[in-house]
gemmi code that builds the backbone of each chain (N, CA, C; Angstrom):
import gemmi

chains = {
    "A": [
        ("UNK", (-206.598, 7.988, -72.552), (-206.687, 9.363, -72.072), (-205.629, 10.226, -72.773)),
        ("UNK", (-206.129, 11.449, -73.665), (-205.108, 12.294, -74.032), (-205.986, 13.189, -73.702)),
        ("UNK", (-204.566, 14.202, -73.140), (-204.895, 16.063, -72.539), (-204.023, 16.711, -72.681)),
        ("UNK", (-204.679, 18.219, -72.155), (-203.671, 19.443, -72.522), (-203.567, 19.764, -71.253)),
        ("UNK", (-202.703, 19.776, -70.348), (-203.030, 20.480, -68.776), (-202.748, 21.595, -68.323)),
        ("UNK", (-202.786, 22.584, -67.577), (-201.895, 23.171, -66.981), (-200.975, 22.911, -65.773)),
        ("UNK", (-201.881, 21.758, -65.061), (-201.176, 21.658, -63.409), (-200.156, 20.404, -63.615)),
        ("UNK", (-199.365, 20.323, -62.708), (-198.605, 18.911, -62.533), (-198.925, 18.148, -63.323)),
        ("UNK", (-198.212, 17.060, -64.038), (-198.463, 15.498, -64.193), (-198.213, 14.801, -63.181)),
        ("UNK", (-199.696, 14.169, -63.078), (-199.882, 13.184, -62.467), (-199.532, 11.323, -62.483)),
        ("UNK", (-198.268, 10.961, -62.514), (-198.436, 9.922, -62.270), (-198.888, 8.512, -62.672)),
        ("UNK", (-200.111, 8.753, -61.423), (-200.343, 7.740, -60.675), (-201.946, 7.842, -61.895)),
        ("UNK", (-202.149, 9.200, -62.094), (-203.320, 9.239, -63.038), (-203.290, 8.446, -64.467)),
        ("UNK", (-201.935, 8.727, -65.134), (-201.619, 8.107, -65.934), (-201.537, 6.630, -66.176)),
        ("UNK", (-201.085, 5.871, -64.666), (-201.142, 4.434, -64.580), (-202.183, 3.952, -64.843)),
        ("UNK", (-203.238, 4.993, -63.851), (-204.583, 4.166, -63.955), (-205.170, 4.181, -64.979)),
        ("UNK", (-204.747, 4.968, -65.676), (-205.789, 5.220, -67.339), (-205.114, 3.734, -67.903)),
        ("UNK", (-203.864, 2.958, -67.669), (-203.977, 2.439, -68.924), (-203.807, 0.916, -68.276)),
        ("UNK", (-204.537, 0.991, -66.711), (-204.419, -0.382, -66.019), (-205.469, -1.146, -66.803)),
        ("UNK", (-205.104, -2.521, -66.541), (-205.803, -3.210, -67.192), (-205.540, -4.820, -66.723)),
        ("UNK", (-206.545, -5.730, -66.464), (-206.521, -7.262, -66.118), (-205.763, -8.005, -67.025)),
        ("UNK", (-205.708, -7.616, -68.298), (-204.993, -8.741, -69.119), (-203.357, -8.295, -69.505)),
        ("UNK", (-203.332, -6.923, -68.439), (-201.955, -6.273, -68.704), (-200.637, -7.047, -68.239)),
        ("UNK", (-199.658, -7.773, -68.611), (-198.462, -7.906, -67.966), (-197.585, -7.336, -67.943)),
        ("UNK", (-197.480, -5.648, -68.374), (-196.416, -4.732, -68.429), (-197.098, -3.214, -68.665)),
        ("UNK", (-196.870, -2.721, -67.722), (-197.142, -1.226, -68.114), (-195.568, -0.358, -68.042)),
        ("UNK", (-195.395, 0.461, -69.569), (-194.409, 1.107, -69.190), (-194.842, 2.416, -69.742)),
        ("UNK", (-194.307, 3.443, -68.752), (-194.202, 4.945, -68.655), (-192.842, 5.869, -69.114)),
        ("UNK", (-193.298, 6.940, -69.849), (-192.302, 7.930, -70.048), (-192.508, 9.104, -69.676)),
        ("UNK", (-191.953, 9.564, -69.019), (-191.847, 11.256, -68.764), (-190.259, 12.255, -68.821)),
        ("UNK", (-191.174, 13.073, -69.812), (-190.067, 13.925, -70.697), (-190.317, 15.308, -69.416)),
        ("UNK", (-188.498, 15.486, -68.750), (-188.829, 16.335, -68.120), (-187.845, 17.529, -68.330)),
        ("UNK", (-188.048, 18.855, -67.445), (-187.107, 19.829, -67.813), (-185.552, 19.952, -67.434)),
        ("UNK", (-184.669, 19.878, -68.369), (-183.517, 19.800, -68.242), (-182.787, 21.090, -68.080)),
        ("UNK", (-181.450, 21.533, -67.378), (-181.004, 22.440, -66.652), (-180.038, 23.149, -67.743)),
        ("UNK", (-179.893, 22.376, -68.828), (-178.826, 22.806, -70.165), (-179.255, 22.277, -71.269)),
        ("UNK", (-179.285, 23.155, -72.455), (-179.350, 22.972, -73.995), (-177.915, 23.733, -74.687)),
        ("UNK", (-177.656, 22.750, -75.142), (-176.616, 23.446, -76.213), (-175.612, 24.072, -75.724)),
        ("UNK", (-174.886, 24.273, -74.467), (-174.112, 24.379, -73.875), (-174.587, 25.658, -72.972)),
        ("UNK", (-175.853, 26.219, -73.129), (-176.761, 27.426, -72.468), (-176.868, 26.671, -70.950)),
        ("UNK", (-177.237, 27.349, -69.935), (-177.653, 27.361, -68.477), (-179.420, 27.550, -69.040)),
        ("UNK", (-180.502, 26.608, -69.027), (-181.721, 26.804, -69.044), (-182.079, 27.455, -68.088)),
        ("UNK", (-183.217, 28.453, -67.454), (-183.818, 29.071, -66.394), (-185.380, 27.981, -66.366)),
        ("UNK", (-185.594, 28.177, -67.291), (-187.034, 27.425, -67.565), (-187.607, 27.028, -68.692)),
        ("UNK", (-188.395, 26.431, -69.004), (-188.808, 26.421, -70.196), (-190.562, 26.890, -69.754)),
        ("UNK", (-190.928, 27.456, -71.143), (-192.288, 27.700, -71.359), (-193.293, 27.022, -72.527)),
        ("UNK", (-194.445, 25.933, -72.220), (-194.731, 25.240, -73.145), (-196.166, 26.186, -73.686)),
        ("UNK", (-196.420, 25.848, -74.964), (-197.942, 26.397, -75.692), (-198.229, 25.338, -76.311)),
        ("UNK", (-199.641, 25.200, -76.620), (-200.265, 23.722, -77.300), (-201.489, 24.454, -77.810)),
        ("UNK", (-201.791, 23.875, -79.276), (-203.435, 24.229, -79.633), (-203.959, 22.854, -79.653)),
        ("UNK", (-204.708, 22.907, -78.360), (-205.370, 21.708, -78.165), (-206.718, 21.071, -78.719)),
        ("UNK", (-207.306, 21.945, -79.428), (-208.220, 21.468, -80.150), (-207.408, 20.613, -81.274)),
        ("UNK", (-206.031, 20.687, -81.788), (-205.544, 19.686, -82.630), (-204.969, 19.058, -81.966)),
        ("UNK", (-203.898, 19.493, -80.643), (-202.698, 18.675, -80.289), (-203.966, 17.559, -79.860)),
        ("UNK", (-204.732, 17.662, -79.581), (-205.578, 16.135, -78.484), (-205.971, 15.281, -79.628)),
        ("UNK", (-206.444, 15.241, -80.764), (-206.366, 14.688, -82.132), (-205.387, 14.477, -82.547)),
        ("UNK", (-204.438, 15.108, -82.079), (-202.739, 14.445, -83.243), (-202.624, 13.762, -82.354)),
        ("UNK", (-202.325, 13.102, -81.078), (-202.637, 12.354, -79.950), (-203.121, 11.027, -80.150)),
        ("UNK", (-204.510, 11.375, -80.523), (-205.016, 9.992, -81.052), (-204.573, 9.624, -81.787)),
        ("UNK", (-204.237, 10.313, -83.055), (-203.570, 9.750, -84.215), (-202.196, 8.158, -83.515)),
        ("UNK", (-201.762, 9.180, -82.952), (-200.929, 8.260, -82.564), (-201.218, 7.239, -81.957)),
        ("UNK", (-201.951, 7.302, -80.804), (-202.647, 5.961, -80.396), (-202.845, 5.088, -81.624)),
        ("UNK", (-203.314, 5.384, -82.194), (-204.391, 4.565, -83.843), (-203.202, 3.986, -84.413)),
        ("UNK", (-201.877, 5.022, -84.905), (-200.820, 4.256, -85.485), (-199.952, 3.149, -84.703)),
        ("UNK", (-200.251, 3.284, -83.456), (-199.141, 2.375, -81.983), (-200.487, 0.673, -82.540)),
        ("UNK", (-201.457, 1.179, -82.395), (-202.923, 0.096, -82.497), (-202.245, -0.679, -83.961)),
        ("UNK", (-202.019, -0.331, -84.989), (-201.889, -0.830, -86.224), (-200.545, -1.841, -86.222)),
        ("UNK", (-199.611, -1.447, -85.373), (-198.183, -1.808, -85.294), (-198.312, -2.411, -84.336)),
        ("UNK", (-198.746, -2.622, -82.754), (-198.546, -3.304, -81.737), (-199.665, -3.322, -81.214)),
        ("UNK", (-199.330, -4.848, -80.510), (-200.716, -5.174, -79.695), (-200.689, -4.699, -78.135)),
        ("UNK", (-201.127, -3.655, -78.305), (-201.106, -3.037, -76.873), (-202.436, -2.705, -76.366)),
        ("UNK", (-202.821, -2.497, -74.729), (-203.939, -2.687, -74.639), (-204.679, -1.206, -74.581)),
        ("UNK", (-203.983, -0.114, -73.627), (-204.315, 0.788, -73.494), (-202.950, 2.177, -73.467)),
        ("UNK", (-203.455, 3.591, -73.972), (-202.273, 4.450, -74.023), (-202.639, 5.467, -73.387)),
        ("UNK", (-201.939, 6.267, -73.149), (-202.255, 7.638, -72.343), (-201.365, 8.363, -72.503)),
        ("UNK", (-201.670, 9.507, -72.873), (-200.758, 10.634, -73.055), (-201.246, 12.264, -72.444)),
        ("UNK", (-200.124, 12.979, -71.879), (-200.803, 14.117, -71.292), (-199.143, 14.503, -71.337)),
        ("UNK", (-199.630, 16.075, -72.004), (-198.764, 17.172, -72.075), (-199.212, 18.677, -71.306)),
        ("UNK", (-198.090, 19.119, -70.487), (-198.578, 20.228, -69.648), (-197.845, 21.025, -70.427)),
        ("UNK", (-198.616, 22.340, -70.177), (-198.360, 23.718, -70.350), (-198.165, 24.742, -69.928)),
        ("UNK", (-197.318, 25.912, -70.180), (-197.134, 26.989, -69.167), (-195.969, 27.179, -68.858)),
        ("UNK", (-195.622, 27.669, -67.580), (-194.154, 27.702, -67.391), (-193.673, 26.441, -66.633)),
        ("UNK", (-192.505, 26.121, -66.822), (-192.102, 24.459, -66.159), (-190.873, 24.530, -65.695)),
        ("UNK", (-190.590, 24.340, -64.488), (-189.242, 24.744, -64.136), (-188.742, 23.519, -64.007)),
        ("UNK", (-186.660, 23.408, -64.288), (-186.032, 22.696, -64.356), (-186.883, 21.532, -63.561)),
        ("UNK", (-186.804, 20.156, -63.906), (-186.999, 18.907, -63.167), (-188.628, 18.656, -63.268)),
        ("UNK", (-189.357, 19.489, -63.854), (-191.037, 19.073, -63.630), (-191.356, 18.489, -65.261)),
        ("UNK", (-192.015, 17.671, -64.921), (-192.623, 16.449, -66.202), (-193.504, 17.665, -67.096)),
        ("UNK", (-192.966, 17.937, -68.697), (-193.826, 18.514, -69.615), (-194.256, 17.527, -70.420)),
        ("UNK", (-194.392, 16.064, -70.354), (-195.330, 15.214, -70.971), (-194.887, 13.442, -70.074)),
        ("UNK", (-195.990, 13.758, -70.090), (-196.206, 11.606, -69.633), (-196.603, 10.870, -70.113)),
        ("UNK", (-196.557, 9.808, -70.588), (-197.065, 8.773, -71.481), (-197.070, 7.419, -70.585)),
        ("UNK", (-198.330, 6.351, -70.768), (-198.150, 5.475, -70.142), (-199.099, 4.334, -71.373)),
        ("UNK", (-198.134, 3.230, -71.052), (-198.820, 2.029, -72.193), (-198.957, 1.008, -71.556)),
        ("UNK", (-200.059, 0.115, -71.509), (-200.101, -1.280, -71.148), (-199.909, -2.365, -72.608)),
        ("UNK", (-199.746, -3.612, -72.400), (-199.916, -4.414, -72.875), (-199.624, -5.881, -72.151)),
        ("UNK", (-199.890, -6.759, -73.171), (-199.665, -8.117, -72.376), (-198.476, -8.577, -72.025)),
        ("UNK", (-197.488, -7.744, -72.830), (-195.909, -8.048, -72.834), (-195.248, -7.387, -73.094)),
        ("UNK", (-194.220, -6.956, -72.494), (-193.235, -5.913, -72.077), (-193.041, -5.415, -73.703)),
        ("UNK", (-192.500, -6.060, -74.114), (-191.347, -5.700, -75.708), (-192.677, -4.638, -76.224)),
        ("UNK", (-193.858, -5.077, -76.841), (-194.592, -3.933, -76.735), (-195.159, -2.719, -76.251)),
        ("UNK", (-195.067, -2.963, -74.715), (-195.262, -2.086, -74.214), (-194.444, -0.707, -74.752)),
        ("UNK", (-192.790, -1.297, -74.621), (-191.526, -0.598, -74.340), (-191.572, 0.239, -76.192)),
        ("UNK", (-191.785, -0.640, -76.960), (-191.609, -0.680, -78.473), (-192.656, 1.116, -78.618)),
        ("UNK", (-193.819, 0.312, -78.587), (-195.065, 2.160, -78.513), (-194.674, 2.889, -77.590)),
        ("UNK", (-194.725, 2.922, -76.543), (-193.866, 4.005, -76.061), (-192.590, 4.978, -76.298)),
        ("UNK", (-192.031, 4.062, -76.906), (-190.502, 4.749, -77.233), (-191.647, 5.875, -78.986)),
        ("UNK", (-191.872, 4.737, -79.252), (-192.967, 5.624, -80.497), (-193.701, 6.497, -80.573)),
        ("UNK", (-194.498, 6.493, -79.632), (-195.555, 7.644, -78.850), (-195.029, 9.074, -78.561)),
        ("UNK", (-193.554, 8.983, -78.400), (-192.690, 10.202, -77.598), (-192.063, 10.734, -78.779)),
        ("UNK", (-191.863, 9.770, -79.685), (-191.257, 10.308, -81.181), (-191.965, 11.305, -82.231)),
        ("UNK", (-192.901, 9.932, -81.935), (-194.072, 10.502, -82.755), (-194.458, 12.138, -82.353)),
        ("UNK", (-195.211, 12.156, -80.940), (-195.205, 13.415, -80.451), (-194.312, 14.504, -80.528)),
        ("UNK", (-193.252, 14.140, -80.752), (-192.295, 15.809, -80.978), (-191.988, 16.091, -82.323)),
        ("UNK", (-192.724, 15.146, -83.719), (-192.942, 15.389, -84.791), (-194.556, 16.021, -84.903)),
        ("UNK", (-195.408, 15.797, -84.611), (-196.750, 16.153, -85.088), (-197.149, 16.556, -84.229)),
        ("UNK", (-197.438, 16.802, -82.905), (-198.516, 17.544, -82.104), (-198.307, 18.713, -81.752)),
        ("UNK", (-199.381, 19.512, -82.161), (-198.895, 21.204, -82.217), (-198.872, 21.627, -80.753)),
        ("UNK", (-197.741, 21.275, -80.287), (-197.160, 21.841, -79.041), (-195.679, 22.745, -79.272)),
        ("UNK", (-195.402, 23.387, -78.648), (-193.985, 24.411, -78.500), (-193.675, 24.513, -76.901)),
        ("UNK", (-191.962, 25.113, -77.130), (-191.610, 25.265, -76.083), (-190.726, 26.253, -76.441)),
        ("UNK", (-190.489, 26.846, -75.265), (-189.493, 28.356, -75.489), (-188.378, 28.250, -73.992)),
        ("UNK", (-187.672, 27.963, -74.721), (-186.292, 28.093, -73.678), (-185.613, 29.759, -73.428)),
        ("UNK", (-185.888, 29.520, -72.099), (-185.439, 30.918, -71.379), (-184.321, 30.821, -70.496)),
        ("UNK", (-183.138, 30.966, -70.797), (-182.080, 31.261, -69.873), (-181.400, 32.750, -69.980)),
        ("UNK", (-179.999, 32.408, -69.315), (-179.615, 34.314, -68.444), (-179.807, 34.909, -69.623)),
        ("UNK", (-180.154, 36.118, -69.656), (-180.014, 37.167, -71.089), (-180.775, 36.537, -72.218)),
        ("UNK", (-181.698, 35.844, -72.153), (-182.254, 35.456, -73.895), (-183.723, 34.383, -73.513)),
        ("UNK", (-183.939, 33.987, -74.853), (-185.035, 33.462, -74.863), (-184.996, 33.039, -76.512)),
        ("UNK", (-186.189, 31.729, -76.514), (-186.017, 31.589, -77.738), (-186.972, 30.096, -78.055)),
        ("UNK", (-188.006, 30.223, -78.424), (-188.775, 29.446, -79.016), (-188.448, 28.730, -80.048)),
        ("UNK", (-188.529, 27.163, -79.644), (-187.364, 25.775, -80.483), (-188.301, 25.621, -81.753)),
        ("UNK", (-187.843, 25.488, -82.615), (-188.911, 25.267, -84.100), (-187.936, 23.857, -84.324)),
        ("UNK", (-189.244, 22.952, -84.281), (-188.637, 21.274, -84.511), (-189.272, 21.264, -85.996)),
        ("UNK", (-189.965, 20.731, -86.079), (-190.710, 19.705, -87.485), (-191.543, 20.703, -87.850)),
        ("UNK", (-191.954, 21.437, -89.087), (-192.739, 21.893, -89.855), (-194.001, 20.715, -90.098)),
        ("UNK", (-194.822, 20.866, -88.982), (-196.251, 19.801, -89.264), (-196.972, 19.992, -90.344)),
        ("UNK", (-197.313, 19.305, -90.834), (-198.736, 19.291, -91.540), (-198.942, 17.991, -92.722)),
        ("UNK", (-199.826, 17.930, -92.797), (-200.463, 16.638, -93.670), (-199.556, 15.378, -93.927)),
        ("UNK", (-197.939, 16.098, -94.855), (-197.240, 15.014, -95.193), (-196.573, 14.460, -93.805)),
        ("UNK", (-196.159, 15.344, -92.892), (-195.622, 14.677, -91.864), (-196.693, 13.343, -91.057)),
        ("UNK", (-197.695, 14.221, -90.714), (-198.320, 13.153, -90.526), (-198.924, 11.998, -90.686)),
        ("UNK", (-198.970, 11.859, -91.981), (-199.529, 11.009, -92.367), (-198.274, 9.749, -92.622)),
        ("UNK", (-196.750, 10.544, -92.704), (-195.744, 9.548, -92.790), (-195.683, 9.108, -91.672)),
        ("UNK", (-195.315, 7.521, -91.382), (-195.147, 7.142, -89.792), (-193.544, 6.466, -89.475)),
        ("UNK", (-193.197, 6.226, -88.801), (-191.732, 5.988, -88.681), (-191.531, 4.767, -88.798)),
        ("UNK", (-190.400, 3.849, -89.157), (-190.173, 3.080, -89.548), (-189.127, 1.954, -88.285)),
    ],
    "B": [
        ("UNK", (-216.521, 39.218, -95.002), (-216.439, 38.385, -93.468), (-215.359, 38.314, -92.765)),
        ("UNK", (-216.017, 37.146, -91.487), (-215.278, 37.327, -90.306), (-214.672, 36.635, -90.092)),
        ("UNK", (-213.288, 36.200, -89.789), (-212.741, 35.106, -89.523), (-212.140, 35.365, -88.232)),
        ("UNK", (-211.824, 34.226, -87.595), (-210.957, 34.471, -86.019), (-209.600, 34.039, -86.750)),
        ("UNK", (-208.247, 34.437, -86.102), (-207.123, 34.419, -86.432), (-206.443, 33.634, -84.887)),
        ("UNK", (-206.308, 32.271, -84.991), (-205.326, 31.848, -83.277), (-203.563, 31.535, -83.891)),
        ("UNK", (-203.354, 32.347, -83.019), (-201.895, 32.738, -82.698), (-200.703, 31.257, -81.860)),
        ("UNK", (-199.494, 31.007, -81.996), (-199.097, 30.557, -81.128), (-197.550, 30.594, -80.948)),
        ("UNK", (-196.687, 30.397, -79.753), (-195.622, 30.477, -79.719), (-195.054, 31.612, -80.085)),
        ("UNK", (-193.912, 31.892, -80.940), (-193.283, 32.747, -81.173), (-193.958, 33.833, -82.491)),
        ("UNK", (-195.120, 33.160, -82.763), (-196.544, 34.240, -83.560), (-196.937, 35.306, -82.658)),
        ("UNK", (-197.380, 34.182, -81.476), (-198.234, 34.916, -80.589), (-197.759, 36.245, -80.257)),
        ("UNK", (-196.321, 35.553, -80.074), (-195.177, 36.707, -79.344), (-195.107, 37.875, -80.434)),
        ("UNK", (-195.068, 37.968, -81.342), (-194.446, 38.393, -82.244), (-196.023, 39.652, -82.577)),
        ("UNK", (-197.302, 39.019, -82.390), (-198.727, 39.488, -82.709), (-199.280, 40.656, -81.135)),
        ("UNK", (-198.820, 40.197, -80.155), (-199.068, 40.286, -78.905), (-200.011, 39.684, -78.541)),
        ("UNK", (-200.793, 38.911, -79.025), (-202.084, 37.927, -78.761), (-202.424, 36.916, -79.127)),
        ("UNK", (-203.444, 36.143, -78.587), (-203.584, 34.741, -79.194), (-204.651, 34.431, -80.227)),
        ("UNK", (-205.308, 35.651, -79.999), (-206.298, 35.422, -81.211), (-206.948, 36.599, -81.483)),
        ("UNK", (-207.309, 37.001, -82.871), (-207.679, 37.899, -83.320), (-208.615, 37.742, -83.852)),
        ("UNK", (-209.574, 38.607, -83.981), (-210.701, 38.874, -85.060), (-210.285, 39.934, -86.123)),
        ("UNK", (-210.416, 38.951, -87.180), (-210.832, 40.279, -88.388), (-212.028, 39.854, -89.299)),
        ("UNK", (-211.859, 40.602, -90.455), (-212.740, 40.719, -92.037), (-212.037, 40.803, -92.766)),
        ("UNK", (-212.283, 40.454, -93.794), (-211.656, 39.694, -94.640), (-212.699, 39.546, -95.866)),
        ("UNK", (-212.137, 40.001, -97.380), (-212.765, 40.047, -98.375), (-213.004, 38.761, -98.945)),
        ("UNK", (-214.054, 38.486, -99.597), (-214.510, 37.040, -100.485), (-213.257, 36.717, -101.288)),
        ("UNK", (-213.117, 34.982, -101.084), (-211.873, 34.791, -101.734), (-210.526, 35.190, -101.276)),
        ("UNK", (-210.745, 35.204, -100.268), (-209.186, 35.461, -99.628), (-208.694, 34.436, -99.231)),
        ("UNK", (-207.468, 33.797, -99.408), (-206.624, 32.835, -99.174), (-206.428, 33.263, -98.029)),
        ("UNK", (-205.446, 31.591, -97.698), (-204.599, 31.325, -96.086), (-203.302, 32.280, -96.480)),
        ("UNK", (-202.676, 32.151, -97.430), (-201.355, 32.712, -97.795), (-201.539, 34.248, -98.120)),
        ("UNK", (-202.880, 34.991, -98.599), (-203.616, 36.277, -98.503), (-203.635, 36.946, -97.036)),
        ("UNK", (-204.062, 36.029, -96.064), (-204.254, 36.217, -94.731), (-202.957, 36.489, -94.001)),
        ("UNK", (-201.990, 35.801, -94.058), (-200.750, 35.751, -93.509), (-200.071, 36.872, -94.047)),
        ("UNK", (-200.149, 36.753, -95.531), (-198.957, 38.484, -95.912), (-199.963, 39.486, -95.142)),
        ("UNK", (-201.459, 39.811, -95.284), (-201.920, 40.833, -94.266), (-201.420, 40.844, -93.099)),
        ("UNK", (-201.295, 39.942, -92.514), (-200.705, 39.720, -90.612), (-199.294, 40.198, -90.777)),
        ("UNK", (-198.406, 39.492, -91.783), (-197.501, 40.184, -91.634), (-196.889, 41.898, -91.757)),
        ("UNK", (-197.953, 41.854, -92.838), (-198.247, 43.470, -92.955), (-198.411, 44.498, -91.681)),
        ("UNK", (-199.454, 43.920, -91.188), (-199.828, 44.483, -89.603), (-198.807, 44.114, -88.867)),
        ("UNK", (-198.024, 43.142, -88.508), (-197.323, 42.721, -87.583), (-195.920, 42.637, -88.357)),
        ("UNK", (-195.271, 43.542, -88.279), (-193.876, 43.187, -88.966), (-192.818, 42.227, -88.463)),
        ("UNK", (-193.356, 41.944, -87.264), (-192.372, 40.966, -86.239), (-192.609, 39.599, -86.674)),
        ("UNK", (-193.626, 39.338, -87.799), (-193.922, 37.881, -87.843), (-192.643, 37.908, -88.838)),
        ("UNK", (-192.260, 36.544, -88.592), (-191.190, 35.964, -89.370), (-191.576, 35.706, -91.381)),
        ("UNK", (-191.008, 36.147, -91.806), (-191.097, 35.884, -93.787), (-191.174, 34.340, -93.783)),
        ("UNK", (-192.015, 33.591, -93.163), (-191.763, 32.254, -93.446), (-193.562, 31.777, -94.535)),
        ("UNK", (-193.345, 30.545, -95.024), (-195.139, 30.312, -95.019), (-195.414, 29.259, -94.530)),
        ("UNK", (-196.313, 29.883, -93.394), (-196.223, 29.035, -92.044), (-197.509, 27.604, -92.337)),
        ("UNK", (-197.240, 26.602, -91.321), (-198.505, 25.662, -91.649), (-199.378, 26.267, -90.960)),
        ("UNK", (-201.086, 26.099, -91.621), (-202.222, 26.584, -91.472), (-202.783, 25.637, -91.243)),
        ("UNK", (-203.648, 26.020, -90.444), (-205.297, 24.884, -90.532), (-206.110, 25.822, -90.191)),
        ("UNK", (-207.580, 25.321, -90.563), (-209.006, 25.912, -90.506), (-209.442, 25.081, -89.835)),
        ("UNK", (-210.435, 25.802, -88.732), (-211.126, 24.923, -87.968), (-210.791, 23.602, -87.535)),
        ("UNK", (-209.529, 23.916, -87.115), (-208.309, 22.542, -86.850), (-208.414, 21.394, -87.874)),
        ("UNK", (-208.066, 21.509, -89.077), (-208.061, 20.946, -89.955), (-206.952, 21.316, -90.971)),
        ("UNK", (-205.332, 20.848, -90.881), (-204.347, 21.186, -91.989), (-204.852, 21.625, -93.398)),
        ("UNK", (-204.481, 22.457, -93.545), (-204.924, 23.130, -95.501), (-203.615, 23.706, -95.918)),
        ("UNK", (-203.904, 23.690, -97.361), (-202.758, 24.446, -98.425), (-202.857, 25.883, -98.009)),
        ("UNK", (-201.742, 26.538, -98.536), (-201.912, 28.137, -98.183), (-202.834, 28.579, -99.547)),
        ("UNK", (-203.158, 27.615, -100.459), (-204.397, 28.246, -101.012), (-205.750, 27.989, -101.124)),
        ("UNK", (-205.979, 27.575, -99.907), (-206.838, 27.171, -99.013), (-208.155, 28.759, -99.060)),
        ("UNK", (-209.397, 28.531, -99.390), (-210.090, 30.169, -99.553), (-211.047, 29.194, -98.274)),
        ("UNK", (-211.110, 31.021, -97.719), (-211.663, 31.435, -96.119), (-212.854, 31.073, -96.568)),
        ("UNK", (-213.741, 31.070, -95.199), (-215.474, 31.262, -95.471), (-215.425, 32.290, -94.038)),
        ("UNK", (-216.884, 32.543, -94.304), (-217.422, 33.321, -92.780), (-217.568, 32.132, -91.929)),
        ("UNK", (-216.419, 32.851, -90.678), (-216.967, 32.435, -89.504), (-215.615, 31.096, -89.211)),
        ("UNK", (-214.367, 31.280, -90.434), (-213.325, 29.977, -90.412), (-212.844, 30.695, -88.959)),
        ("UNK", (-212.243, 29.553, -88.290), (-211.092, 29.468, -87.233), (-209.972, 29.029, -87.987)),
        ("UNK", (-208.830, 30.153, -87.925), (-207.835, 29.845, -89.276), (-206.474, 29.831, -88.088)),
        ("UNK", (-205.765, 28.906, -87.873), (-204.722, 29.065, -87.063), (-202.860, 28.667, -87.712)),
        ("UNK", (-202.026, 29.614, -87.202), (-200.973, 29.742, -88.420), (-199.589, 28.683, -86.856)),
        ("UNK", (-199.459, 27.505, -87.573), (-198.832, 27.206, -86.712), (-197.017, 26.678, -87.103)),
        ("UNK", (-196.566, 27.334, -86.052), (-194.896, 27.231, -86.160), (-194.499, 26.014, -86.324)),
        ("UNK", (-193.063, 25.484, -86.266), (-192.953, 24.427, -86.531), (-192.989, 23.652, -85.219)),
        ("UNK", (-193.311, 22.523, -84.999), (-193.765, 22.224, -83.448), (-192.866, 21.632, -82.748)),
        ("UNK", (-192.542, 21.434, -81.189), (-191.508, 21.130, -80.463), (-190.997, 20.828, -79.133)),
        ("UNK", (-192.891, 20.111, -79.216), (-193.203, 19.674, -77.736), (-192.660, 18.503, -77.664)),
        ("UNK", (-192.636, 18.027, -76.197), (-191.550, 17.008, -75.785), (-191.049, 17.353, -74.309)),
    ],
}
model = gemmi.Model(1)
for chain_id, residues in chains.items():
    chain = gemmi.Chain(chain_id)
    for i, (resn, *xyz) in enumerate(residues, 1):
        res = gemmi.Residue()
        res.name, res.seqid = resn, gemmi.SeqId(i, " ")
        for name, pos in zip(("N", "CA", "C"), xyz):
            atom = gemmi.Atom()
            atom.name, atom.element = name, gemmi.Element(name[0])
            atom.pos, atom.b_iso = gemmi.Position(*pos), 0.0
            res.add_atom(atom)
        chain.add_residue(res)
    model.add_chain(chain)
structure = gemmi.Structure()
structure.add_model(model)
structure.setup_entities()
C-alpha cells in the first residue's frame, strides 16, 4: 500500500497492509512533527506532494527494498496539509521473516523517501516561514540507490 | 497549443496557484516554458527547476506537445 492522504495516519492500517503468515517481524516508522529546527521554535509544518509521481517514486522504492532484501510486504503513506507539532507526516511499515530485514528496508524506505518522492514541507514558526529544499530529484537521483 | 502548467510548494506560492493553463507555440521547450513563468511570475526563483511531463522526469530541452501535463518541481523534502 502506497498513498497520499490528507487525514491522520493510521496505524493500525499500516500494520495490516503488511501482515502476513510467514511474517516473524514487522517493523514500523513514523516520521513525526518536531517542535524545533535549527535552533527556530516550529509552529507547524505544512506538507505538498504531486501524487501522481510521489505514489510511483514509492514503488520504486518498494522494487529497490525487493532487490536488496527479502522482505515480504511494505507500506508507505505520507500525509499532507497542515500538521501540527507531534502528528505522523509519513508511516512506513515492513514485514519479513526476520527482524534484521525488516529493520535494514525500513531504515531504507525513509531515506530513500526524503531523496526522491516529490513531497515538500514548509516550516512555519513566530515571524517567518520557509519551504525546506532537500535533494534536487530527477532521473540521476533516482535511479542511484544507496549503498 | 495547450498545455496545463502544475505548480508546487514554494512555486505554487510564488505563482498563486497550482495549476495553470496556457498556449504555447510549436516547439517550445521545458526551459522555454519556465523563463515565460518566470517572466509572468517574477517571484519564481532564477533556478532550472526539475520538470516532468505527464509525470514523467525530462531534460529542460524536453519539446511540449498539445495537451502535455508539464510540472516544475522544487527540490523535494518530505519526511
Amino acid at each position: 500500500m502506497f498513498k497520499i492522504v490528507e487525514e491522520p495516519i493510521s496505524m493500525e492500517e499500516l500494520i495490516r497492509a503488511v501482515e502476513d503468515p510467514g511474517a516473524g517481524a514487522i517493523v514500523t516508522f513514523l516520521g513525526v512533527v518536531r517542535d524545533n529546527n535549527l535552533g527556530r521554535k516550529v509552529h507547524y509544518l505544512e506538507y505538498d506532494a504531486y501524487p501522481e509521481m510521489a505514489v510511483p517514486a514509492m514503488e520504486r522504492i518498494a522494487e529497490e527494498i525487493r532487490r536488496r532484501w527479502d522482505v515480504i510486504h511494505i507500506a508507505i503513506i505520507h500525509r499532507v496539509g497542515r500538521l501540527e507539532i507531534g502528528e505522523a507526516s509519513v508511516g512506513i511499515a515492513v514485514s519479513a521473516a526476520h527482524r534484521a530485514e525488516a529493520f535494514a528496508a525500513c531504515h531504507y524506505a525513509i531515506d530513500r523517501l526524503k531523496e526522491t518522492v516529490p513531497i515538500w514541507k514548509k516550516e512555519v514558526w513566530e515571524g517567518g516561514e520557509y519551504w525546506i529544499e532537500g535533494t534536487a530529484v530527477g532521473p540521476e537521483v533516482v535511479s542511484r540507490r544507496l549503498t | 497549443m495547450k498545455i496545463s502548467i502544475k505548480l508546487f510548494a514554494l512555486y505554487r506560492e510564488a505563482v498563486g496557484q497550482r495549476e495553470l493553463t496556457w498556449t504555447v507555440a510549436e516547439g517550445t521547450t521545458v526551459a522555454d516554458l519556465w523563463q515565460a513563468l518566470r517572466d509572468a511570475y517574477p517571484d519564481l526563483p532564477n533556478v532550472a527547476p526539475t520538470a516532468a511531463i505527464n509525470a514523467e522526469y525530462v531534460s529542460p530541452t524536453a519539446v511540449l506537445r498539445d495537451g502535455d501535463e508539464v510540472a516544475f518541481l522544487p527540490p523535494v523534502s518530505g519526511g
